[in-house]
N, CA and C of each residue as an Amber inpcrd file, in Angstrom:
protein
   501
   0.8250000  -1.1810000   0.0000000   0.0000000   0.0000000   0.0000000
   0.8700000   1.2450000   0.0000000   0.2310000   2.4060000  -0.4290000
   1.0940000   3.5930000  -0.3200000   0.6680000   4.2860000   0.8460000
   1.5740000   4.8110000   0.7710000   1.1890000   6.1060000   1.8190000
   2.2020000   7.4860000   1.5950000   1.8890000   8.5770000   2.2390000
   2.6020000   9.7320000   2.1670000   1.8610000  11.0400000   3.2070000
   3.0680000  11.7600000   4.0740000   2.4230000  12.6370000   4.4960000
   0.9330000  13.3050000   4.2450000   0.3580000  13.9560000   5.1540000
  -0.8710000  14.8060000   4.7190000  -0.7910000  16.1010000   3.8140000
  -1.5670000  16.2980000   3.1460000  -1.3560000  17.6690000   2.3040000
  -1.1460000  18.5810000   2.9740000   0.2090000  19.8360000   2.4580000
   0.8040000  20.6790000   3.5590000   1.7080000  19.8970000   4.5930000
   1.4990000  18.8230000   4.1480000   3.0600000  18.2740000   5.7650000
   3.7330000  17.2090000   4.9140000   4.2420000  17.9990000   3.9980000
   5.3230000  17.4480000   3.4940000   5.3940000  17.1380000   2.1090000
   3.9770000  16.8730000   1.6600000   3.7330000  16.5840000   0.3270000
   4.0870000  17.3460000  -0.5580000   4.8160000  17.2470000  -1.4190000
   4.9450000  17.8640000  -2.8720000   3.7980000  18.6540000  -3.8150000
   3.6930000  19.5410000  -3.5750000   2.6410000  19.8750000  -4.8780000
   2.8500000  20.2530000  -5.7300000   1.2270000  19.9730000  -6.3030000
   1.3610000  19.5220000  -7.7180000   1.9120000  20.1440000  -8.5790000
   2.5640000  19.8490000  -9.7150000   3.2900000  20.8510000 -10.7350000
   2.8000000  21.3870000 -11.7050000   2.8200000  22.0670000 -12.4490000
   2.0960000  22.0820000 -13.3550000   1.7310000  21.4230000 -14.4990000
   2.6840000  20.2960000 -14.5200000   3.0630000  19.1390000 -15.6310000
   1.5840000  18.0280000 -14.8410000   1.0910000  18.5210000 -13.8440000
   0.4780000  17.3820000 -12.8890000  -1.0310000  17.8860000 -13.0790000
  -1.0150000  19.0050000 -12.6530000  -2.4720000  19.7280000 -13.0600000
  -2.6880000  20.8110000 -13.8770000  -3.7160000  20.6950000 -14.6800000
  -3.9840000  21.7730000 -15.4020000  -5.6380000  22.6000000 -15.4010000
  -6.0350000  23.6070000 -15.9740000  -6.7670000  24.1280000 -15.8670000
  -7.7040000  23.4850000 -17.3770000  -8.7780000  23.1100000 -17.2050000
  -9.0670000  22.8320000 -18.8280000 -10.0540000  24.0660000 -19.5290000
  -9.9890000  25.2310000 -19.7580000 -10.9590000  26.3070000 -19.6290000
 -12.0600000  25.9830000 -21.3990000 -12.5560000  25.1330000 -21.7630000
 -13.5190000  25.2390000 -22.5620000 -14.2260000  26.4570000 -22.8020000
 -14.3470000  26.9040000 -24.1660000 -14.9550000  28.0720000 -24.6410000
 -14.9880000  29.1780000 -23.5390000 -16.1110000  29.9680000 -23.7980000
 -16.6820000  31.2890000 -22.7890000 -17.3930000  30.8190000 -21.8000000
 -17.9730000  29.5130000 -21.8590000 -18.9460000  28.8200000 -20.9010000
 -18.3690000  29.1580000 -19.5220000 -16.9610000  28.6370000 -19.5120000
 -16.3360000  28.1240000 -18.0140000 -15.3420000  29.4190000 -17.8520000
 -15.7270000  29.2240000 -16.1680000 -14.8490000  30.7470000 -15.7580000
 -13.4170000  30.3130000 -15.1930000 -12.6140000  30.7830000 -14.9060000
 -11.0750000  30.4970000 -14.6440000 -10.8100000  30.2540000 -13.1580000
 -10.1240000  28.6340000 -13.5860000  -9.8110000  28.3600000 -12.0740000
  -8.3620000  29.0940000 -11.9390000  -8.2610000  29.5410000 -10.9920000
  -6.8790000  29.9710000 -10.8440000  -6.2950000  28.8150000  -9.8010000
  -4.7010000  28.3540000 -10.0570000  -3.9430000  27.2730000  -9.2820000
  -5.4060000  26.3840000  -8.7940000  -5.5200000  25.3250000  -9.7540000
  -6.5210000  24.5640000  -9.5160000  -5.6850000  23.6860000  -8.4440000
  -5.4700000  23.1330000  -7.4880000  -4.4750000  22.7280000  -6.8550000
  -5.2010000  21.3340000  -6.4440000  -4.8760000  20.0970000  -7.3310000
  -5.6400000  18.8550000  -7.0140000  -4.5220000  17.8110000  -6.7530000
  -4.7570000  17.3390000  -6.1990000  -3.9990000  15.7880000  -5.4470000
  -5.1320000  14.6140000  -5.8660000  -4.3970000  13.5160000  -6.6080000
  -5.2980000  12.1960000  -6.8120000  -4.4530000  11.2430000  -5.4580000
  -5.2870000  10.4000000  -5.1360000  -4.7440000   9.3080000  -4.1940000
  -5.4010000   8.1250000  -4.3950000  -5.4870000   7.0870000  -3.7000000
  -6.3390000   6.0790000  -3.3550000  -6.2980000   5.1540000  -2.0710000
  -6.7820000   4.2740000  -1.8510000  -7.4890000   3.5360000  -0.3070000
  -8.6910000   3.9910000  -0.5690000  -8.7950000   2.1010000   0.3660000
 -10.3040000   2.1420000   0.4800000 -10.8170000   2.7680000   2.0990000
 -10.0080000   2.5350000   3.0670000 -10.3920000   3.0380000   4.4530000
  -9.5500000   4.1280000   4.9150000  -8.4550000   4.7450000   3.9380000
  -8.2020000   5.9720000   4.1560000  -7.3280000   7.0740000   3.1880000
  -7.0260000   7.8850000   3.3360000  -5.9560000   8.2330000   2.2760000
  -4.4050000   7.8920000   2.1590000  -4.2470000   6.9270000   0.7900000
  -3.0960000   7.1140000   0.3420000  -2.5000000   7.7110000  -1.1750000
  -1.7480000   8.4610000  -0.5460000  -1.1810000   9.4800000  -2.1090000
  -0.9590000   8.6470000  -3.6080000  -1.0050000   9.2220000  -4.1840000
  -0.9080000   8.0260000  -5.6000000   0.6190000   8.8820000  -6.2870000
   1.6610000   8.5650000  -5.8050000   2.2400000   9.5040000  -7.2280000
   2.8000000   8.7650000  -8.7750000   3.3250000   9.1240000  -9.3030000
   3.5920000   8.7650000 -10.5740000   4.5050000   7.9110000 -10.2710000
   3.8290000   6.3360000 -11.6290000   4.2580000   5.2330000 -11.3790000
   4.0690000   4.4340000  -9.9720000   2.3260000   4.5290000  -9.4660000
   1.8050000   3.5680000  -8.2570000   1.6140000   3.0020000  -8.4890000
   1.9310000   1.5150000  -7.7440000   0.9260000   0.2670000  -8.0490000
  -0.4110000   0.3610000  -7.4280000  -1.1780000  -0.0990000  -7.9590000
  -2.5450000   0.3840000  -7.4470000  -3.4710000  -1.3520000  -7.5370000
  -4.0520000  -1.6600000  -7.1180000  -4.3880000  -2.6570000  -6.4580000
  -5.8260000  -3.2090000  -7.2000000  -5.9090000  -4.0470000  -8.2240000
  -7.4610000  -4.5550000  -8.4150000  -8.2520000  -5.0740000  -7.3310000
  -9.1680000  -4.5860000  -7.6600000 -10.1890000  -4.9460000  -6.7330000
 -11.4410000  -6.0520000  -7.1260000 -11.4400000  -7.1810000  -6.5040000
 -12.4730000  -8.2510000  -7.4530000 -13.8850000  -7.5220000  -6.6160000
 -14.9790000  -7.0580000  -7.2500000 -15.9310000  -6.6170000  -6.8280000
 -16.6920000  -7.8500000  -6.2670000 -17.8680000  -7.7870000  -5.2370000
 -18.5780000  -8.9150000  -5.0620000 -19.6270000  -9.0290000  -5.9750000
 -20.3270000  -8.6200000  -6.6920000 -20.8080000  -8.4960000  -7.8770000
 -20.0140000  -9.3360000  -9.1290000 -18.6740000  -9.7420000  -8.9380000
 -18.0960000 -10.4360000 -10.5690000 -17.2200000  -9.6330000 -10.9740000
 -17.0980000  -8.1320000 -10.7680000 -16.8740000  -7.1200000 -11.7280000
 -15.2120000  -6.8060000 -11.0620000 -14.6460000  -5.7770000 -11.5370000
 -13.2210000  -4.9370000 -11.1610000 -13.5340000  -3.2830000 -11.0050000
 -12.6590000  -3.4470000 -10.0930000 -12.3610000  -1.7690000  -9.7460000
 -11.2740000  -1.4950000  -9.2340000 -10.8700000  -0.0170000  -9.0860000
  -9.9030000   0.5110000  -8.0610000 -10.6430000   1.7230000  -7.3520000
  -9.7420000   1.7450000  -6.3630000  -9.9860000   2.6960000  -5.1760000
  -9.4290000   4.0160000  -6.2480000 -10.4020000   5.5230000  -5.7100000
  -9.4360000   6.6060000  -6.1870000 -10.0160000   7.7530000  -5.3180000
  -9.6270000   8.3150000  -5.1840000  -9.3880000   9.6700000  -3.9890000
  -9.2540000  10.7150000  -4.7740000  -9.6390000  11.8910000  -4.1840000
  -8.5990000  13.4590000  -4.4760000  -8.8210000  14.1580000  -3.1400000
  -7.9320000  15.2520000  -3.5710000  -7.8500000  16.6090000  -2.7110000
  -8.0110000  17.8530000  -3.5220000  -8.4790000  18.7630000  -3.1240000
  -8.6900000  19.6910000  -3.8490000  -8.9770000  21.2150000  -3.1970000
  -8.0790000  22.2610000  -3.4770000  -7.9190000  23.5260000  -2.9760000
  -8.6630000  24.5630000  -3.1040000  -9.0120000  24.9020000  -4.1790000
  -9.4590000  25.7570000  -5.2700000 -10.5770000  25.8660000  -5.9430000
 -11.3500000  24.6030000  -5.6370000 -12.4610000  24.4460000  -6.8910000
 -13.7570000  24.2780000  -5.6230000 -14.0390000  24.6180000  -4.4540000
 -14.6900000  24.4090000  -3.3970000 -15.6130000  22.9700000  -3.1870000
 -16.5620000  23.5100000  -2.3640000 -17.0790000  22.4140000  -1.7520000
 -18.3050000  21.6310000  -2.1710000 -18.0290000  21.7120000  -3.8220000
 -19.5200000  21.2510000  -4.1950000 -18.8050000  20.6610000  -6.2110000
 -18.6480000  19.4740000  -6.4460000 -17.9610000  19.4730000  -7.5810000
 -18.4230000  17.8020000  -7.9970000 -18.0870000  17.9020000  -9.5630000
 -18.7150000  16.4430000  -9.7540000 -17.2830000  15.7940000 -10.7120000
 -16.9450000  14.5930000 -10.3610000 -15.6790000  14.4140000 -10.5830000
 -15.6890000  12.8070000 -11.7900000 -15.0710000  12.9460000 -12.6400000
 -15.0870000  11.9680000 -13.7030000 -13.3710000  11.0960000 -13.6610000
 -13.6900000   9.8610000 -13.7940000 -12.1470000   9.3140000 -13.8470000
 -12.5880000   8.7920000 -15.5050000 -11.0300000   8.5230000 -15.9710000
 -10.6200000   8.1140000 -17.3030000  -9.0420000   6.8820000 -17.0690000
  -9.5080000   5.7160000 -17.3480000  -8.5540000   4.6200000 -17.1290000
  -8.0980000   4.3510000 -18.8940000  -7.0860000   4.3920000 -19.2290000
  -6.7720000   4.2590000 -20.1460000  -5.1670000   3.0420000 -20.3640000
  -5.2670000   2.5850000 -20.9630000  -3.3620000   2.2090000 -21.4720000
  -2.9930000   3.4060000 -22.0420000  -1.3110000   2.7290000 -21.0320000
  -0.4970000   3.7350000 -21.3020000   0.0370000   4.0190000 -23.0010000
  -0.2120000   2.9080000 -23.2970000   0.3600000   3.1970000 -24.7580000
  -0.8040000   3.6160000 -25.9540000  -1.5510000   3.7720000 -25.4550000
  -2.5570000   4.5320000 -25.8370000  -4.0840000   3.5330000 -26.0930000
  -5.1740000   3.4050000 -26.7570000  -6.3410000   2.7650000 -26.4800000
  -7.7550000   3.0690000 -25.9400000  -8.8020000   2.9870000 -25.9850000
  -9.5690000   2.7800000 -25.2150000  -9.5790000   2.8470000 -23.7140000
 -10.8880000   3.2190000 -23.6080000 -10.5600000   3.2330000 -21.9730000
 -11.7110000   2.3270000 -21.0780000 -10.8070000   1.4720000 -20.2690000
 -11.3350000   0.2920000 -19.5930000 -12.8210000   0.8410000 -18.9790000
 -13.0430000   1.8790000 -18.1710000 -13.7110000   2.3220000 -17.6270000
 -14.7860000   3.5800000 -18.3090000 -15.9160000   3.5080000 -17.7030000
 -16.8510000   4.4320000 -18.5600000 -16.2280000   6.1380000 -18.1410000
 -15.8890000   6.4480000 -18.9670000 -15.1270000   8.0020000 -18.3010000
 -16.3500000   8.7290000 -18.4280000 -17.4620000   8.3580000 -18.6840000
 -18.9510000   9.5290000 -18.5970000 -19.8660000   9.7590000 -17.2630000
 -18.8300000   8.2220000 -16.4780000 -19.5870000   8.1920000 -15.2020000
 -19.4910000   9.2060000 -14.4460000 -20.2390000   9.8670000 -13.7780000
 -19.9090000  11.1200000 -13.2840000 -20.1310000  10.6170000 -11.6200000
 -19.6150000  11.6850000 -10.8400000 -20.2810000  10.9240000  -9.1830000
 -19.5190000  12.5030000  -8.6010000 -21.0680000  13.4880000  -8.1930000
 -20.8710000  14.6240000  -7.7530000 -20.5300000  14.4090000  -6.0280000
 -19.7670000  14.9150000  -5.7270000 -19.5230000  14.7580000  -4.0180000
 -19.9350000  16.5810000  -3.3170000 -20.5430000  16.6740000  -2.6100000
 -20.7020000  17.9830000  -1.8780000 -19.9020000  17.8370000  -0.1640000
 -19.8970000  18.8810000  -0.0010000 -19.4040000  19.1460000   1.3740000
 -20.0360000  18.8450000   2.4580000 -20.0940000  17.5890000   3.3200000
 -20.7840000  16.4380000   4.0050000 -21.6100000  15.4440000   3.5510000
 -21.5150000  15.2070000   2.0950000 -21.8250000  14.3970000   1.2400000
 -20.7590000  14.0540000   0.4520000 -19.8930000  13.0110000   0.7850000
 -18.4590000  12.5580000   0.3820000 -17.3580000  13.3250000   0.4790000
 -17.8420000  14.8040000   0.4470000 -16.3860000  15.8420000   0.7580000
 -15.8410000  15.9390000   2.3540000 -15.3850000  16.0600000   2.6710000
 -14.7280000  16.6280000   4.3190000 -14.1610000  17.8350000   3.9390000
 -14.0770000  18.4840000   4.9970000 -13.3170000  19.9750000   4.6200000
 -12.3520000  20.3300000   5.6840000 -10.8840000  20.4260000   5.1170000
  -9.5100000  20.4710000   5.7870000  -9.3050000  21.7670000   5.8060000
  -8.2510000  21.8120000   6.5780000  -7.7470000  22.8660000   6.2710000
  -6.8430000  23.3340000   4.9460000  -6.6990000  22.2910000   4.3640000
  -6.1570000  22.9740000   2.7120000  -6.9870000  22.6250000   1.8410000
  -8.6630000  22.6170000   2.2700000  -9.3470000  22.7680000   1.2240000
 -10.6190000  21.1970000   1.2040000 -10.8050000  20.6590000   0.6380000
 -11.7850000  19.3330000   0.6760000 -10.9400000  18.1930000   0.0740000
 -11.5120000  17.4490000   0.5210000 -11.1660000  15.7950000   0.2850000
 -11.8330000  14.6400000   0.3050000 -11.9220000  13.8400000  -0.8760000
 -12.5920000  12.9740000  -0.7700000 -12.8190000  12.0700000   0.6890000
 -14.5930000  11.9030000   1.3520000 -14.5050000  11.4600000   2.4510000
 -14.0240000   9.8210000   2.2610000 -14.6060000   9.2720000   1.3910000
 -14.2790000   8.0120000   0.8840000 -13.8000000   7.4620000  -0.3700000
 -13.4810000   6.0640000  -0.6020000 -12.8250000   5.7440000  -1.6930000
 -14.0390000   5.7620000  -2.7420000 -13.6600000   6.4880000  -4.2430000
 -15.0350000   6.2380000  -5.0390000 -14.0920000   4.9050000  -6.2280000
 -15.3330000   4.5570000  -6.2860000 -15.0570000   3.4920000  -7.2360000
 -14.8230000   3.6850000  -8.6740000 -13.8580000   3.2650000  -9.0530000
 -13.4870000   3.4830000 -10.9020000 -13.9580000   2.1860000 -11.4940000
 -14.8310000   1.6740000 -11.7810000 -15.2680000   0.6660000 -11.9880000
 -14.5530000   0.6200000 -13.7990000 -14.1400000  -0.8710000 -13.8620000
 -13.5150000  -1.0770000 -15.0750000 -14.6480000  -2.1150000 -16.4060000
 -15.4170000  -1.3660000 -16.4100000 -16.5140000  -1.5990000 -17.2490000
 -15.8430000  -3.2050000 -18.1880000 -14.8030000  -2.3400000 -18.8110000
 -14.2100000  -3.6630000 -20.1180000 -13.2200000  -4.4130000 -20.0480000
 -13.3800000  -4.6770000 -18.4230000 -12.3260000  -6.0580000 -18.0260000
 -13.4900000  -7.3160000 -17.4860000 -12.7110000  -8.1800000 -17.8370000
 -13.0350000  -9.5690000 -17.7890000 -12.3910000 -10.1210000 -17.0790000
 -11.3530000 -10.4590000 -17.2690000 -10.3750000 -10.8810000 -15.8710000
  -9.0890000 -10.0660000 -15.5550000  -8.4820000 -10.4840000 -14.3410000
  -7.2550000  -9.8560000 -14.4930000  -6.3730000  -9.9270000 -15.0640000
  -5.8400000 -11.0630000 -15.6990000  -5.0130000 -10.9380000 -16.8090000
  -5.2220000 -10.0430000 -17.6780000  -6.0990000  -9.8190000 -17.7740000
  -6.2230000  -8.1950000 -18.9470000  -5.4530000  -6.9510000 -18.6670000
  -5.4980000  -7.1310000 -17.2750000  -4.8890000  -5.2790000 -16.6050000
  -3.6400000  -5.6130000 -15.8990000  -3.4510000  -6.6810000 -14.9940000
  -2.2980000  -6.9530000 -14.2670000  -1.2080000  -7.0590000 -14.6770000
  -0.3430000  -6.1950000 -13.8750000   1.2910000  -5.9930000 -14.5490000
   1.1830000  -4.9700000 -15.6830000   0.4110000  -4.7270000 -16.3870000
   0.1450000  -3.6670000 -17.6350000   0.3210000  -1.7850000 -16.6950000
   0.4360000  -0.9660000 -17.5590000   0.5900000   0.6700000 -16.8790000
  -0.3810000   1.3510000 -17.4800000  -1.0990000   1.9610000 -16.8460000
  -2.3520000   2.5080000 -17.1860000  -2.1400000   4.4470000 -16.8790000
  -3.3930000   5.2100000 -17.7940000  -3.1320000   6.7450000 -17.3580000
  -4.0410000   6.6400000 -16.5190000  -4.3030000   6.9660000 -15.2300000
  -5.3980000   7.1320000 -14.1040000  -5.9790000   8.6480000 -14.4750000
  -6.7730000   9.3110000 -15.4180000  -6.9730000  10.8060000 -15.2470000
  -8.1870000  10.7940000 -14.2050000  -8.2370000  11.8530000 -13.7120000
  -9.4680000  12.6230000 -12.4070000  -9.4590000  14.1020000 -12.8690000
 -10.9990000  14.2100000 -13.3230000 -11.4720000  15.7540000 -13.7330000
 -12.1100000  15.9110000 -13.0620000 -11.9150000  17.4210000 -12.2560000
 -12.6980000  17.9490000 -11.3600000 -13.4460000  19.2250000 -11.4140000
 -14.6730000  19.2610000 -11.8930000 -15.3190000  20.6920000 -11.9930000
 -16.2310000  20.8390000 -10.9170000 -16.5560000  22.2310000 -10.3820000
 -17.0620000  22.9160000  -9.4620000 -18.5810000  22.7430000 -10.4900000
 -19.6450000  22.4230000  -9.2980000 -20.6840000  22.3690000  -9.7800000
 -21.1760000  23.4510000 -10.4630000 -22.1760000  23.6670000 -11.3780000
 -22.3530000  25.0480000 -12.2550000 -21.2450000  25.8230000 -13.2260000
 -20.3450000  24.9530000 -13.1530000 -18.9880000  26.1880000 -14.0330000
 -18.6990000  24.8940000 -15.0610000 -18.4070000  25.5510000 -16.5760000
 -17.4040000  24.5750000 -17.5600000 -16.2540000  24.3240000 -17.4930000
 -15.4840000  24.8880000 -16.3010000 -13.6320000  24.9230000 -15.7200000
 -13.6370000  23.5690000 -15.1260000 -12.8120000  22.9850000 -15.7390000
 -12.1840000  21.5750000 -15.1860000 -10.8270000  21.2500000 -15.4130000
 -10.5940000  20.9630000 -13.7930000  -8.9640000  20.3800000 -13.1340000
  -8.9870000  19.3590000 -13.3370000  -7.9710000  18.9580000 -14.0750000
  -7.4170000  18.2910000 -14.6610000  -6.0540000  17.5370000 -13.8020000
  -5.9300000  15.5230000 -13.9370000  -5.0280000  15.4100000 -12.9530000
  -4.5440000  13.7220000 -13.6460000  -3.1060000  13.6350000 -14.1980000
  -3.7710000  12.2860000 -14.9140000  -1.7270000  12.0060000 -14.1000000
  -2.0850000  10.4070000 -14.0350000  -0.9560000   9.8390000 -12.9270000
  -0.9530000   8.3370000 -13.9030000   0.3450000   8.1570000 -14.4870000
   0.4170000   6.5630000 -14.5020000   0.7240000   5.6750000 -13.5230000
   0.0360000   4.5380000 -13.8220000  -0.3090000   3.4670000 -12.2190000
   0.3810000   2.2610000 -13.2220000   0.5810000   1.4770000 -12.3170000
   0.7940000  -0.3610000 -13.0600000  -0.6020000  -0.9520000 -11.7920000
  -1.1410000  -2.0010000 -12.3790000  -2.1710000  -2.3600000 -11.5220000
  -1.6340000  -3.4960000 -11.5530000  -1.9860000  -3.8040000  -9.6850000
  -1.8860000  -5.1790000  -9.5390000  -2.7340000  -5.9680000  -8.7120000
  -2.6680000  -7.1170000  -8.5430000  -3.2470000  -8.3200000  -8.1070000
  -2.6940000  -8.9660000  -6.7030000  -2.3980000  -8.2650000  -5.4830000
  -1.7090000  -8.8640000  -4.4110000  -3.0210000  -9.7580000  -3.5850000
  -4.4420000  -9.2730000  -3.8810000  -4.7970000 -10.0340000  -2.4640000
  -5.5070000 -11.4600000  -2.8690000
Protein backbone atom coordinates (compact mmCIF):
# COMPACT_ATOMS: atom_id res chain seq x y z
CA UNK A 1 0.00 0.00 0.00
CA UNK A 2 1.09 3.59 -0.32
CA UNK A 3 1.19 6.11 1.82
CA UNK A 4 2.60 9.73 2.17
CA UNK A 5 2.42 12.64 4.50
CA UNK A 6 -0.87 14.81 4.72
CA UNK A 7 -1.36 17.67 2.30
CA UNK A 8 0.80 20.68 3.56
CA UNK A 9 3.06 18.27 5.77
CA UNK A 10 5.32 17.45 3.49
CA UNK A 11 3.73 16.58 0.33
CA UNK A 12 4.94 17.86 -2.87
CA UNK A 13 2.64 19.88 -4.88
CA UNK A 14 1.36 19.52 -7.72
CA UNK A 15 3.29 20.85 -10.74
CA UNK A 16 2.10 22.08 -13.36
CA UNK A 17 3.06 19.14 -15.63
CA UNK A 18 0.48 17.38 -12.89
CA UNK A 19 -2.47 19.73 -13.06
CA UNK A 20 -3.98 21.77 -15.40
CA UNK A 21 -6.77 24.13 -15.87
CA UNK A 22 -9.07 22.83 -18.83
CA UNK A 23 -10.96 26.31 -19.63
CA UNK A 24 -13.52 25.24 -22.56
CA UNK A 25 -14.96 28.07 -24.64
CA UNK A 26 -16.68 31.29 -22.79
CA UNK A 27 -18.95 28.82 -20.90
CA UNK A 28 -16.34 28.12 -18.01
CA UNK A 29 -14.85 30.75 -15.76
CA UNK A 30 -11.08 30.50 -14.64
CA UNK A 31 -9.81 28.36 -12.07
CA UNK A 32 -6.88 29.97 -10.84
CA UNK A 33 -3.94 27.27 -9.28
CA UNK A 34 -6.52 24.56 -9.52
CA UNK A 35 -4.48 22.73 -6.86
CA UNK A 36 -5.64 18.86 -7.01
CA UNK A 37 -4.00 15.79 -5.45
CA UNK A 38 -5.30 12.20 -6.81
CA UNK A 39 -4.74 9.31 -4.19
CA UNK A 40 -6.34 6.08 -3.35
CA UNK A 41 -7.49 3.54 -0.31
CA UNK A 42 -10.30 2.14 0.48
CA UNK A 43 -10.39 3.04 4.45
CA UNK A 44 -8.20 5.97 4.16
CA UNK A 45 -5.96 8.23 2.28
CA UNK A 46 -3.10 7.11 0.34
CA UNK A 47 -1.18 9.48 -2.11
CA UNK A 48 -0.91 8.03 -5.60
CA UNK A 49 2.24 9.50 -7.23
CA UNK A 50 3.59 8.76 -10.57
CA UNK A 51 4.26 5.23 -11.38
CA UNK A 52 1.81 3.57 -8.26
CA UNK A 53 0.93 0.27 -8.05
CA UNK A 54 -2.55 0.38 -7.45
CA UNK A 55 -4.39 -2.66 -6.46
CA UNK A 56 -7.46 -4.55 -8.41
CA UNK A 57 -10.19 -4.95 -6.73
CA UNK A 58 -12.47 -8.25 -7.45
CA UNK A 59 -15.93 -6.62 -6.83
CA UNK A 60 -18.58 -8.91 -5.06
CA UNK A 61 -20.81 -8.50 -7.88
CA UNK A 62 -18.10 -10.44 -10.57
CA UNK A 63 -16.87 -7.12 -11.73
CA UNK A 64 -13.22 -4.94 -11.16
CA UNK A 65 -12.36 -1.77 -9.75
CA UNK A 66 -9.90 0.51 -8.06
CA UNK A 67 -9.99 2.70 -5.18
CA UNK A 68 -9.44 6.61 -6.19
CA UNK A 69 -9.39 9.67 -3.99
CA UNK A 70 -8.60 13.46 -4.48
CA UNK A 71 -7.85 16.61 -2.71
CA UNK A 72 -8.69 19.69 -3.85
CA UNK A 73 -7.92 23.53 -2.98
CA UNK A 74 -9.46 25.76 -5.27
CA UNK A 75 -12.46 24.45 -6.89
CA UNK A 76 -14.69 24.41 -3.40
CA UNK A 77 -17.08 22.41 -1.75
CA UNK A 78 -19.52 21.25 -4.19
CA UNK A 79 -17.96 19.47 -7.58
CA UNK A 80 -18.72 16.44 -9.75
CA UNK A 81 -15.68 14.41 -10.58
CA UNK A 82 -15.09 11.97 -13.70
CA UNK A 83 -12.15 9.31 -13.85
CA UNK A 84 -10.62 8.11 -17.30
CA UNK A 85 -8.55 4.62 -17.13
CA UNK A 86 -6.77 4.26 -20.15
CA UNK A 87 -3.36 2.21 -21.47
CA UNK A 88 -0.50 3.74 -21.30
CA UNK A 89 0.36 3.20 -24.76
CA UNK A 90 -2.56 4.53 -25.84
CA UNK A 91 -6.34 2.77 -26.48
CA UNK A 92 -9.57 2.78 -25.21
CA UNK A 93 -10.56 3.23 -21.97
CA UNK A 94 -11.34 0.29 -19.59
CA UNK A 95 -13.71 2.32 -17.63
CA UNK A 96 -16.85 4.43 -18.56
CA UNK A 97 -15.13 8.00 -18.30
CA UNK A 98 -18.95 9.53 -18.60
CA UNK A 99 -19.59 8.19 -15.20
CA UNK A 100 -19.91 11.12 -13.28
CA UNK A 101 -20.28 10.92 -9.18
CA UNK A 102 -20.87 14.62 -7.75
CA UNK A 103 -19.52 14.76 -4.02
CA UNK A 104 -20.70 17.98 -1.88
CA UNK A 105 -19.40 19.15 1.37
CA UNK A 106 -20.78 16.44 4.01
CA UNK A 107 -21.83 14.40 1.24
CA UNK A 108 -18.46 12.56 0.38
CA UNK A 109 -16.39 15.84 0.76
CA UNK A 110 -14.73 16.63 4.32
CA UNK A 111 -13.32 19.98 4.62
CA UNK A 112 -9.51 20.47 5.79
CA UNK A 113 -7.75 22.87 6.27
CA UNK A 114 -6.16 22.97 2.71
CA UNK A 115 -9.35 22.77 1.22
CA UNK A 116 -11.79 19.33 0.68
CA UNK A 117 -11.17 15.80 0.28
CA UNK A 118 -12.59 12.97 -0.77
CA UNK A 119 -14.50 11.46 2.45
CA UNK A 120 -14.28 8.01 0.88
CA UNK A 121 -12.83 5.74 -1.69
CA UNK A 122 -15.04 6.24 -5.04
CA UNK A 123 -15.06 3.49 -7.24
CA UNK A 124 -13.49 3.48 -10.90
CA UNK A 125 -15.27 0.67 -11.99
CA UNK A 126 -13.51 -1.08 -15.08
CA UNK A 127 -16.51 -1.60 -17.25
CA UNK A 128 -14.21 -3.66 -20.12
CA UNK A 129 -12.33 -6.06 -18.03
CA UNK A 130 -13.04 -9.57 -17.79
CA UNK A 131 -10.38 -10.88 -15.87
CA UNK A 132 -7.25 -9.86 -14.49
CA UNK A 133 -5.01 -10.94 -16.81
CA UNK A 134 -6.22 -8.19 -18.95
CA UNK A 135 -4.89 -5.28 -16.61
CA UNK A 136 -2.30 -6.95 -14.27
CA UNK A 137 1.29 -5.99 -14.55
CA UNK A 138 0.14 -3.67 -17.63
CA UNK A 139 0.59 0.67 -16.88
CA UNK A 140 -2.35 2.51 -17.19
CA UNK A 141 -3.13 6.74 -17.36
CA UNK A 142 -5.40 7.13 -14.10
CA UNK A 143 -6.97 10.81 -15.25
CA UNK A 144 -9.47 12.62 -12.41
CA UNK A 145 -11.47 15.75 -13.73
CA UNK A 146 -12.70 17.95 -11.36
CA UNK A 147 -15.32 20.69 -11.99
CA UNK A 148 -17.06 22.92 -9.46
CA UNK A 149 -20.68 22.37 -9.78
CA UNK A 150 -22.35 25.05 -12.25
CA UNK A 151 -18.99 26.19 -14.03
CA UNK A 152 -17.40 24.57 -17.56
CA UNK A 153 -13.63 24.92 -15.72
CA UNK A 154 -12.18 21.58 -15.19
CA UNK A 155 -8.96 20.38 -13.13
CA UNK A 156 -7.42 18.29 -14.66
CA UNK A 157 -5.03 15.41 -12.95
CA UNK A 158 -3.77 12.29 -14.91
CA UNK A 159 -0.96 9.84 -12.93
CA UNK A 160 0.42 6.56 -14.50
CA UNK A 161 -0.31 3.47 -12.22
CA UNK A 162 0.79 -0.36 -13.06
CA UNK A 163 -2.17 -2.36 -11.52
CA UNK A 164 -1.89 -5.18 -9.54
CA UNK A 165 -3.25 -8.32 -8.11
CA UNK A 166 -1.71 -8.86 -4.41
CA UNK A 167 -4.80 -10.03 -2.46
Amino acid sequence: MLSLGALGCGSPAPTPADASADLPGSEGGVIVDPTLELGTGQSSWESLPEGARVELIHGPQGGYHLFARFRERQLGGDVRVTFRVVPVDGGEAINDPTDRIRVLEGRGLIRTAQGWESASALLVILVRVRAPSEVVGRSFVLEANVTPTGSGATATLRRTITIIDET
